[in-house]
Backbone as numpy.savetxt, mean C-alpha at the origin, in Angstrom:
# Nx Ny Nz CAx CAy CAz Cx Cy Cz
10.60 20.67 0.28 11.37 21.75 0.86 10.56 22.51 1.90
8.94 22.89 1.74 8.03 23.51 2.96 8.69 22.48 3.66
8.34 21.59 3.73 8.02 20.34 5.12 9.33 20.47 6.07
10.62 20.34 5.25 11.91 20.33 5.89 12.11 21.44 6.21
11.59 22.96 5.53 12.45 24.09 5.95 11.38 24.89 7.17
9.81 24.20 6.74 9.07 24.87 7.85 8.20 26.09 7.50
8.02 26.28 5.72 7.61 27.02 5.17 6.18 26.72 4.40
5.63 27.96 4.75 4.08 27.71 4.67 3.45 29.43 3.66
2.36 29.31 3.65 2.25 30.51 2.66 1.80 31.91 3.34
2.88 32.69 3.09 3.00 33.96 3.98 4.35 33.72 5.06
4.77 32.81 4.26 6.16 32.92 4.88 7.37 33.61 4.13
8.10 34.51 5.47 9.10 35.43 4.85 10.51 34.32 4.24
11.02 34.52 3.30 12.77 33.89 3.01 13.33 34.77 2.47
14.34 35.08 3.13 15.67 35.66 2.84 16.59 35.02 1.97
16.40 36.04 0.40 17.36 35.81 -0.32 18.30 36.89 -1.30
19.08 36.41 -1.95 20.51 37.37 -2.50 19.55 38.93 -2.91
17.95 38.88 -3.28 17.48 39.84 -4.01 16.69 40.67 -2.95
16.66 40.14 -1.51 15.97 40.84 -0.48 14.56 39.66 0.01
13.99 39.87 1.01 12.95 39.60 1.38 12.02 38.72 0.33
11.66 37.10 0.41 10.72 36.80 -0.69 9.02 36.13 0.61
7.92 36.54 0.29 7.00 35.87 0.24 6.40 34.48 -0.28
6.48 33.25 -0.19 5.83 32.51 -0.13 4.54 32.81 -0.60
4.30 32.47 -1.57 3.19 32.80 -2.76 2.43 31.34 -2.24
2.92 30.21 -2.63 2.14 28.99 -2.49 3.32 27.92 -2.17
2.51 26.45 -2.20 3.33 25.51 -1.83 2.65 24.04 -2.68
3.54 23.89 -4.06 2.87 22.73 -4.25 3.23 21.45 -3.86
2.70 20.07 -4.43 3.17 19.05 -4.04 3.83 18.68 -4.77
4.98 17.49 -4.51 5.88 17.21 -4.90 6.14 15.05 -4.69
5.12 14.50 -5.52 4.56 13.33 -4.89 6.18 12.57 -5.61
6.41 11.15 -4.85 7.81 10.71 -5.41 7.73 9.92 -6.37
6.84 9.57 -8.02 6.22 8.91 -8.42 6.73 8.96 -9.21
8.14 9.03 -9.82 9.04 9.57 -11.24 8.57 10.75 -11.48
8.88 11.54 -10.96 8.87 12.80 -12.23 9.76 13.20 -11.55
9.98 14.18 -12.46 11.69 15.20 -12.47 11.72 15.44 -11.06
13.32 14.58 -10.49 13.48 14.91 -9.05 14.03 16.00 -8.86
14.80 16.87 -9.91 14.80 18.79 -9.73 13.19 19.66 -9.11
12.63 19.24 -9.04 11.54 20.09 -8.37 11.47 19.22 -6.70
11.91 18.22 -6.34 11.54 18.04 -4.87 11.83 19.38 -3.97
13.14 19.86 -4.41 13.63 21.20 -3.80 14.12 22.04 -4.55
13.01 22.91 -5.34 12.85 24.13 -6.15 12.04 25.21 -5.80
12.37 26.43 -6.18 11.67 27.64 -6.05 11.31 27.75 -7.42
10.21 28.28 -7.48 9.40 28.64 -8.73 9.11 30.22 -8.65
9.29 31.21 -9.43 9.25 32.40 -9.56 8.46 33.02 -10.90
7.10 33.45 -10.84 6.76 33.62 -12.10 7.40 35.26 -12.77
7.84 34.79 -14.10 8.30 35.83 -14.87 7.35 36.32 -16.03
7.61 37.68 -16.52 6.67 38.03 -17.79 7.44 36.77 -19.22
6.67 36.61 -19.71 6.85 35.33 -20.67 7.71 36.28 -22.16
7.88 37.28 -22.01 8.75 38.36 -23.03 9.80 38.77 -22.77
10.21 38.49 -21.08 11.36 39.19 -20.22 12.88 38.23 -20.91
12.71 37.16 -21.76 13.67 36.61 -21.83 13.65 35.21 -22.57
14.60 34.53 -23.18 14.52 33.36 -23.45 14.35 32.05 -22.40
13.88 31.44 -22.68 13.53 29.81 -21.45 14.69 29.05 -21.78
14.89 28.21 -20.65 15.70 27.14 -21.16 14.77 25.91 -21.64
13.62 26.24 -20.99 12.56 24.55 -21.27 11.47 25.43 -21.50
10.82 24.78 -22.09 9.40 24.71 -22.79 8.36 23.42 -22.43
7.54 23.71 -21.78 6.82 22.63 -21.09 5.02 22.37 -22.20
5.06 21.49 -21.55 3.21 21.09 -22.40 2.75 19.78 -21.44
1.45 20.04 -21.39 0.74 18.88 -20.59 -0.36 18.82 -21.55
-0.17 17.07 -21.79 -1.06 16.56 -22.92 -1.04 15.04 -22.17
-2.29 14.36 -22.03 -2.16 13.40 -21.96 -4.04 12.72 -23.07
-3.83 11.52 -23.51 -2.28 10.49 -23.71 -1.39 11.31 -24.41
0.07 11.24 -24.57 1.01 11.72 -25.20 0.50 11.54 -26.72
0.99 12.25 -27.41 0.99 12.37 -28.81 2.34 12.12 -29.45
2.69 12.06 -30.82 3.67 12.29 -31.21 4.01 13.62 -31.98
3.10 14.19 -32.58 2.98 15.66 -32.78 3.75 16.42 -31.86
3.27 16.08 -30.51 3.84 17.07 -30.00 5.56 17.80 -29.98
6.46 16.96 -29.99 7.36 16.89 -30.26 7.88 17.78 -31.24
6.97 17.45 -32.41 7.59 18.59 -33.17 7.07 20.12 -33.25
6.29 19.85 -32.36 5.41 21.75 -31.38 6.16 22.06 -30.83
7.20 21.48 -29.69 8.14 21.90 -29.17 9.22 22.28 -29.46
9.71 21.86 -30.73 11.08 21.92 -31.43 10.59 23.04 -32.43
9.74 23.42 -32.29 8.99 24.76 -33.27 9.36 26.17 -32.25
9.86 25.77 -30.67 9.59 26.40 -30.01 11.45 27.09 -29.69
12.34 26.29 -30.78 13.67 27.00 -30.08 14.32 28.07 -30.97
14.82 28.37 -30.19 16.02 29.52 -30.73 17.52 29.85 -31.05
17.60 29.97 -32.12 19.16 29.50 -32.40 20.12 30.72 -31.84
20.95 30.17 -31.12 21.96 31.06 -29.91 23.10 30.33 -30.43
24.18 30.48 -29.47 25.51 30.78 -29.83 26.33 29.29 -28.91
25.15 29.06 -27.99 25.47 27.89 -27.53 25.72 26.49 -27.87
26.52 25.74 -27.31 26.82 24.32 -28.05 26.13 23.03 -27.32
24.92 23.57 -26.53 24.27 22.32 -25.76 23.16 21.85 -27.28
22.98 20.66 -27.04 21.71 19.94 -27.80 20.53 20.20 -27.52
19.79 20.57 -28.23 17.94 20.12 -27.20 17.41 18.80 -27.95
16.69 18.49 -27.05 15.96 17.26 -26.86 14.21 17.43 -25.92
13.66 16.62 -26.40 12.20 16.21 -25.25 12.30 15.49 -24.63
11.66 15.40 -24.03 12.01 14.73 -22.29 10.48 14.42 -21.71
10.09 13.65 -20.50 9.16 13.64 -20.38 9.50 13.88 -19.03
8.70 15.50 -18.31 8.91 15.78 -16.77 8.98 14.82 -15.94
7.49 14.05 -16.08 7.48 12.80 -15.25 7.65 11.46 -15.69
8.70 11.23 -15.51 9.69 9.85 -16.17 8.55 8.71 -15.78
7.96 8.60 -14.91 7.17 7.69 -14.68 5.98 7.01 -15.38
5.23 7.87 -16.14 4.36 7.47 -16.99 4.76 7.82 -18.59
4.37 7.14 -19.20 4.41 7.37 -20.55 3.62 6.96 -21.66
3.39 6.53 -22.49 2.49 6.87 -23.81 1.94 5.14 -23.36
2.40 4.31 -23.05 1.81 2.77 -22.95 1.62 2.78 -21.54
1.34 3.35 -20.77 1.23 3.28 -19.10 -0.29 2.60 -18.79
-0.25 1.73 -18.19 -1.63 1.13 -18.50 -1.55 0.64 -16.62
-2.97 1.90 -16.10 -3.18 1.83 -14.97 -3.71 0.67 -13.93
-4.23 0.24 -15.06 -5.13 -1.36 -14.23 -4.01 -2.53 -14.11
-2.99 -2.17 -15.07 -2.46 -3.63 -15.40 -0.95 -3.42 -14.44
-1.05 -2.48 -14.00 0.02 -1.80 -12.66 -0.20 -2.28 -11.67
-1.61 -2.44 -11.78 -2.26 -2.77 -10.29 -2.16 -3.86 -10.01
-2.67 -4.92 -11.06 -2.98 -6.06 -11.02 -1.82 -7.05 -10.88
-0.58 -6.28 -11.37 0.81 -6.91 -11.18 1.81 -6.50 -10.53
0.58 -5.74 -9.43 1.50 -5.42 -8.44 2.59 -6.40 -7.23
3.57 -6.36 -6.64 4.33 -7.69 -5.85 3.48 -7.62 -4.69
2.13 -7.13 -4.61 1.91 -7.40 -2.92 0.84 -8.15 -3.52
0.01 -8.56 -5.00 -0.72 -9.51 -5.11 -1.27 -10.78 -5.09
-0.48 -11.03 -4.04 -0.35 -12.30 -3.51 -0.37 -12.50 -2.03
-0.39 -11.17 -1.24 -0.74 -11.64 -0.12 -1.66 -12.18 0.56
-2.93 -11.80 0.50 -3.89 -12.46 0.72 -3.77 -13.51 0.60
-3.48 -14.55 -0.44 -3.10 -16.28 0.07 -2.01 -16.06 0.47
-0.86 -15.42 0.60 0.22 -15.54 1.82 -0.25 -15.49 3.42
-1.35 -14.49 3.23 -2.03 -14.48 4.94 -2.93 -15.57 4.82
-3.44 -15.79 4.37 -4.51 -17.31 3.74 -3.59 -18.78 4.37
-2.81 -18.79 4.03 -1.79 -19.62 4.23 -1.09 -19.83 5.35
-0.54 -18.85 5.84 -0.37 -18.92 7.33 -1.29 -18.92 8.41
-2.65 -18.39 8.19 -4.00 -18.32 9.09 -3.67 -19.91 9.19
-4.17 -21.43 7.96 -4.32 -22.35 7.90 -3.11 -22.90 8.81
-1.59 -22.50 8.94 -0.82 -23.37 9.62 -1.07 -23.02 11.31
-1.47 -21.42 11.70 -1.23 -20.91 12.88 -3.32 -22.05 13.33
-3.96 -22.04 12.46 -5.01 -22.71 13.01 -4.61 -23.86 13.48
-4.16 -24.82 12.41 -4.13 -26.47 13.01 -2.99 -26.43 13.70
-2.06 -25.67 14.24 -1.23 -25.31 14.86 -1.80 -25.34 16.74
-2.49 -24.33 16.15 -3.29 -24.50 17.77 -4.07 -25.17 18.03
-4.65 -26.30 17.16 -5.68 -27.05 17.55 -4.80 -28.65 18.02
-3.79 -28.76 17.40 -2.58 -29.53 17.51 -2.10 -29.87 18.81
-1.66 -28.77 19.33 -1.23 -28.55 20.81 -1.94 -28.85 21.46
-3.37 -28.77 21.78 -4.24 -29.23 22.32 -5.16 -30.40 21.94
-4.46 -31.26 21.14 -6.00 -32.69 21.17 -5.44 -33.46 21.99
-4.29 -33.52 22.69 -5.18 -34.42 24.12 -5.42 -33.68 25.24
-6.23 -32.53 24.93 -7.36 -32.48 25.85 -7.85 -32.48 25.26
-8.00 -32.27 23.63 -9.77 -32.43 23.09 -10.03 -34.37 22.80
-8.95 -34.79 23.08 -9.28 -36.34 23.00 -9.61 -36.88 24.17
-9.08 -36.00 25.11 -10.03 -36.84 26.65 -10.72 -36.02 26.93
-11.44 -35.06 26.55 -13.16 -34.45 26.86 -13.92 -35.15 25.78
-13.58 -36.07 24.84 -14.61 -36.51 24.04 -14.53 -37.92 24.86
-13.91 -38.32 25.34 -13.63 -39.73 26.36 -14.21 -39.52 27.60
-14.20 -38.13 28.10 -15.02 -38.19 28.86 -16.60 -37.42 28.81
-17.35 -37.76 27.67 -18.34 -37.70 27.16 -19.25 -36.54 26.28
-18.02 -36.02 26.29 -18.53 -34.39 25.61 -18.70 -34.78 24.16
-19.74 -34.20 23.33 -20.26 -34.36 21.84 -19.46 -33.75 21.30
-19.09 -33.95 19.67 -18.26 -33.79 19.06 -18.58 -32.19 18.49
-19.77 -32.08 18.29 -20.79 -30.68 17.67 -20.15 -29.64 19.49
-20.57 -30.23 20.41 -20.44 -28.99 21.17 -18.37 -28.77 20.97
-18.08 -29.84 21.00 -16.17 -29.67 20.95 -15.99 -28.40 20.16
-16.81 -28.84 18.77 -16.58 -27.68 17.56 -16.49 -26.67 18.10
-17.62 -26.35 18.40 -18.30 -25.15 18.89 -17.53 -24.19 19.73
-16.90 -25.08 20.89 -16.30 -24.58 21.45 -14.63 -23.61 21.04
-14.16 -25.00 20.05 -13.34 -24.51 19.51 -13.41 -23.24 18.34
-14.34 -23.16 17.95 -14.93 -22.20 16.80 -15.25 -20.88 17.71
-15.62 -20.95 18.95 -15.76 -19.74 19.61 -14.29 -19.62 20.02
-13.82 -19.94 21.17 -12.15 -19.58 21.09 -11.43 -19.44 20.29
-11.49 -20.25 18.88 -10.26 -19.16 17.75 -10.85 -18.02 17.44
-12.27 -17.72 17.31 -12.96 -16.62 17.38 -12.45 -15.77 18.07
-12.35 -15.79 19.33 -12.04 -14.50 19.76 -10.51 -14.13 19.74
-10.02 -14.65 19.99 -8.12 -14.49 19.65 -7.76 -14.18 18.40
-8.42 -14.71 17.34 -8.68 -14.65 15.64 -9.05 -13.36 15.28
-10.24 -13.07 16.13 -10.88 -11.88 15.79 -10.71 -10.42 16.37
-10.19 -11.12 17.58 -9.74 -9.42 18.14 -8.13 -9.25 17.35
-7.20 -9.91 17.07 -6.22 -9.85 16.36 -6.48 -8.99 14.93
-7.58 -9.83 14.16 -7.97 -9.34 13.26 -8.64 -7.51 13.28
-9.20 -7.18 14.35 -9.82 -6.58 14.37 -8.58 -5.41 14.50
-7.39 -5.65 15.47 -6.69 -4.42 15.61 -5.80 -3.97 14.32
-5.63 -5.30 13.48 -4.89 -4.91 12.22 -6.10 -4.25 10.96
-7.13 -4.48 11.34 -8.29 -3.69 10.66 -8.30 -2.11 11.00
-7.92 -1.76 12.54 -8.35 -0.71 13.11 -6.61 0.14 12.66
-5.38 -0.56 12.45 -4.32 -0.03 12.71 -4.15 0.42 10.72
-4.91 -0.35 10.16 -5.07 -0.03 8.66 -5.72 0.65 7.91
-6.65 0.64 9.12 -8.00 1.87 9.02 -6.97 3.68 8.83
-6.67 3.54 10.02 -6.03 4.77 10.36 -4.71 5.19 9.62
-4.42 4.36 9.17 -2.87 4.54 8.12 -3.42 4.98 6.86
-4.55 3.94 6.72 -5.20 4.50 4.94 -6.06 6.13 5.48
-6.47 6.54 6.33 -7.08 7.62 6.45 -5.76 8.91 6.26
-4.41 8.38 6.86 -3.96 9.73 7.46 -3.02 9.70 6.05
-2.91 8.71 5.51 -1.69 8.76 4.05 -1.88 8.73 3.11
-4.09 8.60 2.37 -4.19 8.17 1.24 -4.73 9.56 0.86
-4.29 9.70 -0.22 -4.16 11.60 -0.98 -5.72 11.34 -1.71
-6.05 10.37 -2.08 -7.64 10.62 -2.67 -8.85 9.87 -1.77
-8.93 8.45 -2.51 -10.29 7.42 -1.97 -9.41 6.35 -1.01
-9.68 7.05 0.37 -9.59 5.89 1.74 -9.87 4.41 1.66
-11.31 4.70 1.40 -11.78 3.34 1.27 -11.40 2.31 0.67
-11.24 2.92 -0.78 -11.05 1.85 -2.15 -9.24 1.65 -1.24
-8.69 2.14 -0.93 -7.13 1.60 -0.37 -7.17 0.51 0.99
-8.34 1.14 1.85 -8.50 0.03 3.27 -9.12 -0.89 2.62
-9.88 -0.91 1.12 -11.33 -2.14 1.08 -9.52 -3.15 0.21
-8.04 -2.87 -0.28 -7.23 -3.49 -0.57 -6.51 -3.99 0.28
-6.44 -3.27 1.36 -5.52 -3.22 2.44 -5.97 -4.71 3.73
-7.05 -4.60 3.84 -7.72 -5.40 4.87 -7.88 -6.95 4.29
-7.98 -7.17 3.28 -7.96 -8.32 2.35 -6.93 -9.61 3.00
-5.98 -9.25 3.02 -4.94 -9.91 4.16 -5.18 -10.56 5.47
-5.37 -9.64 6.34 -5.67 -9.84 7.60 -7.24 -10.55 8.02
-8.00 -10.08 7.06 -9.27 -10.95 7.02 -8.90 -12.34 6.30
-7.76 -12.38 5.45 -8.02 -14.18 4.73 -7.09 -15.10 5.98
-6.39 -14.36 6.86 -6.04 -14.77 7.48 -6.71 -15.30 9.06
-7.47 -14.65 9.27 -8.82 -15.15 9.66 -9.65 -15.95 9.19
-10.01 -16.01 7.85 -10.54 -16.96 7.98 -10.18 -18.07 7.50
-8.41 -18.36 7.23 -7.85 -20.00 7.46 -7.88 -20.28 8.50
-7.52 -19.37 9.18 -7.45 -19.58 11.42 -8.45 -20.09 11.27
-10.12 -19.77 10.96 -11.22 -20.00 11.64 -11.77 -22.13 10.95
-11.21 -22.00 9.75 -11.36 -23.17 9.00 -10.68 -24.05 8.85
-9.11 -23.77 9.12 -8.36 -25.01 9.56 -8.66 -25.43 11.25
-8.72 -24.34 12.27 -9.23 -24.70 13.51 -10.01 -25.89 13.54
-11.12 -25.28 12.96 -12.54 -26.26 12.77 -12.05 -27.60 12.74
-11.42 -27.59 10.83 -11.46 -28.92 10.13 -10.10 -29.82 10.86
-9.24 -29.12 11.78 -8.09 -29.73 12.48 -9.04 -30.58 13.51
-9.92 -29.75 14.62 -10.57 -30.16 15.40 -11.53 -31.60 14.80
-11.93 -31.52 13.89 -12.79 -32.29 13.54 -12.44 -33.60 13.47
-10.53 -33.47 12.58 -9.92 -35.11 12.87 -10.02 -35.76 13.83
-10.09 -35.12 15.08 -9.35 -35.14 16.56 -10.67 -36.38 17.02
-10.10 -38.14 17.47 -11.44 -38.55 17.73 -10.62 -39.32 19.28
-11.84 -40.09 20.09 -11.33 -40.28 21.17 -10.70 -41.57 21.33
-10.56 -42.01 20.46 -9.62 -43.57 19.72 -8.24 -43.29 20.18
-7.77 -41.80 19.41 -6.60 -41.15 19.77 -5.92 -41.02 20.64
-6.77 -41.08 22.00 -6.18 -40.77 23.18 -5.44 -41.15 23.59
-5.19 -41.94 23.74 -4.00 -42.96 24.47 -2.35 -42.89 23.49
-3.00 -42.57 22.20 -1.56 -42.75 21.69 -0.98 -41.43 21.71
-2.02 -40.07 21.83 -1.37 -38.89 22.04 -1.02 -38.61 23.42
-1.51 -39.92 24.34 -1.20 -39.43 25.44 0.40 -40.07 25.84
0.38 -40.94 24.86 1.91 -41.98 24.81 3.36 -41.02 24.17
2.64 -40.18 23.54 3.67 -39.41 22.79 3.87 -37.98 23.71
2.58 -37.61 24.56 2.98 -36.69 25.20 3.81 -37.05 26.47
């Protein structure tokens, strides 16, 4: 609600009771928990001025005790609603197991998805070109300098590619990650580097088939 309405602390709002100050502004991350607070006002009251409708507790790991601390906590009124416990943030709960979130996460597999396509976009481009790498070995060029050559040119197309999705991931994990940058870019970059280096190793090992026997029949088909 700051972000959308433009409210910051020491900001005036006009409401039914007169003039309010902006005390603070917390966060409101979208991670399951109770979506009634994305856009709530919080007002502290004397804790005697009145009955609550909720009764809150922060305990983690959850207990089962607790439950009945809370139900210690109501008051019999005239009303016909039920109470119940609830957990604010629907998202975690008593078996929430942080590593094993991670580990099964759906993007765990990209890295051989970029792995995988590096390998087709390599022999891909080395493809297109063996007959010219079959008539520079016909016309007397060594097979070690061919490599070479080819190992420096996917290099640089490979690597400056690589380098801007390093630099464009850099800056996304800096400006969006709420704790440790690093540990998110050292996940993030994993991709774009395995994809580099199938580019750099199918290149190679494509180039390497490539002999000058070939020539004539790739030159028959071209």
């Amino acid at each position: 609600m700051a972000k959308d309405f433009g409210l910051a602390v020491g900001s005036a709002l006009q409401t039914r009771e007169g003039t309010t100050r902006v005390a603070g502004v917390f966060d409101w991350p979208n991670d399951g928990r109770d979506t009634r607070f994305a856009y709530a006002f919080i007002v502290p009251v004397s804790a005697s001025a009145s009955t609550f409708d909720e009764c809150w507790v922060k305990q983690w790991p959850v207990d089962g005790q607790t439950e009945n601390l809370l139900y210690a906590t109501l008051v019999a009124g005239s009303g016909s609603s039920n109470a119940g416990v609830t957990q604010v943030n629907k998202g975690f709960d008593a078996h929430y197991d942080a590593r094993a979130s991670y580990v099964n996460r759906s993007t765990r597999w990209m890295p051989w998805v970029g792995l995988a396509i590096g390998v087709l976009v390599g022999v891909f481009g080395v493809r297109r070109r063996r007959l010219e790498y079959a008539g520079a070995l016909h016309s007397g060029q060594s097979k070690g300098a061919q490599l070479l050559g080819i190992g420096v040119e996917t290099g640089v197309w490979a690597g400056l590619a690589t380098v801007a999705s390093c630099a464009l991931l850099l800056a996304y994990a800096v400006r969006m990650s709420r704790s440790d940058w690093v540990m998110v870019l050292a996940a993030a970059v994993r991709t774009p580097l395995a994809v580099f280096a199938g580019v750099m190793v199918a290149s190679l090992f494509a180039g390497l088939l490539i002999r000058e026997s070939q020539l004539f029949r790739f030159f028959k088909k071209r």
